[in-house]
N, C-alpha and C positions, 0 to 999 in steps of 0.2 A: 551567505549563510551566517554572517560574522554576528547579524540581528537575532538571528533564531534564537528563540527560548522552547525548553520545552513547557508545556501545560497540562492541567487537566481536563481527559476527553470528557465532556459533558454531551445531554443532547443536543443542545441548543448549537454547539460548536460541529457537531456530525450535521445537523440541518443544513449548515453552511455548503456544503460540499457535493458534486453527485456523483463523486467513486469515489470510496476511502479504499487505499491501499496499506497492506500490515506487510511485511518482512516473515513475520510464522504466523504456521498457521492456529499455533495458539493465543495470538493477537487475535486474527481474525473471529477466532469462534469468542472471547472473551466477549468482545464488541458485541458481535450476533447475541448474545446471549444477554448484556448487561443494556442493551438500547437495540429492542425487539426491532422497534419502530423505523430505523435505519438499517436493518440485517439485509437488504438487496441491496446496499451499497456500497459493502464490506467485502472484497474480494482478496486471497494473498496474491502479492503482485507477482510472483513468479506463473502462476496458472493464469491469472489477466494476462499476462504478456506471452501464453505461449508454450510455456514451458513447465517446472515443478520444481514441488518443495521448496523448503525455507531458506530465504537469504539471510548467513550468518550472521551474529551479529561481531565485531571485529574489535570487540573493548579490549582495551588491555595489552594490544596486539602490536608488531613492531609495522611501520610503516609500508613495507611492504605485502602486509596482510590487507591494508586499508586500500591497497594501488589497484590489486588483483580483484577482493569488494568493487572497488568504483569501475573496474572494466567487467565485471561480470556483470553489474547492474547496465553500464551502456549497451551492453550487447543485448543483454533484456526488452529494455527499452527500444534498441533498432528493431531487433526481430519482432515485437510486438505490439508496435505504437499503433500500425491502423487496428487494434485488436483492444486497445486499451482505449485508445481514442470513441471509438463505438458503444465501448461497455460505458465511455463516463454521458453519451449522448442518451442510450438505452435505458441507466440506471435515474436520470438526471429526468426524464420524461415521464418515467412510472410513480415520480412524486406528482407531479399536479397533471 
């Protein structure tokens, strides 16, 4: 992660991909609403995976707000990989 930049979401950059997952779900509807054209690939990752509502975001926070974040997200992800895994096959298909 030490590479990661963040950028600006364009469409050309959501084209790339065939599930965008958002943290809230006020990401999520921004997207849907701001690049029409990509809104079935825009899922919040807590419903992809299974479960609900929005994953905090943990700015500002003492490091063990970020520990508790990253094991909530891994159990996200355990509980709901063959579930997300399908959506990005599903989503990834209804483009072409």
């Amino acid at each position: 992660l030490g590479s990661h930049r963040a950028r600006c979401v364009s469409a050309e950059l959501l084209a790339r991909y065939d599930l965008i997952l958002t943290m809230e779900a006020g990401q999520a509807e921004a997207l849907r609403i701001e690049f029409p054209g990509e809104a079935r690939k825009v899922q919040l990752f807590s419903v992809a995976a299974g479960s609900g509502g929005d994953v905090a975001d943990p700015i500002g926070q003492p490091p063990e707000v970020y520990q508790a974040l990253a094991a909530e997200i891994e159990a996200l992800i355990a509980q709901g990989f063959d579930r997300l895994c399908q959506l990005a096959l599903t989503c990834g298909s209804a483009a072409g």
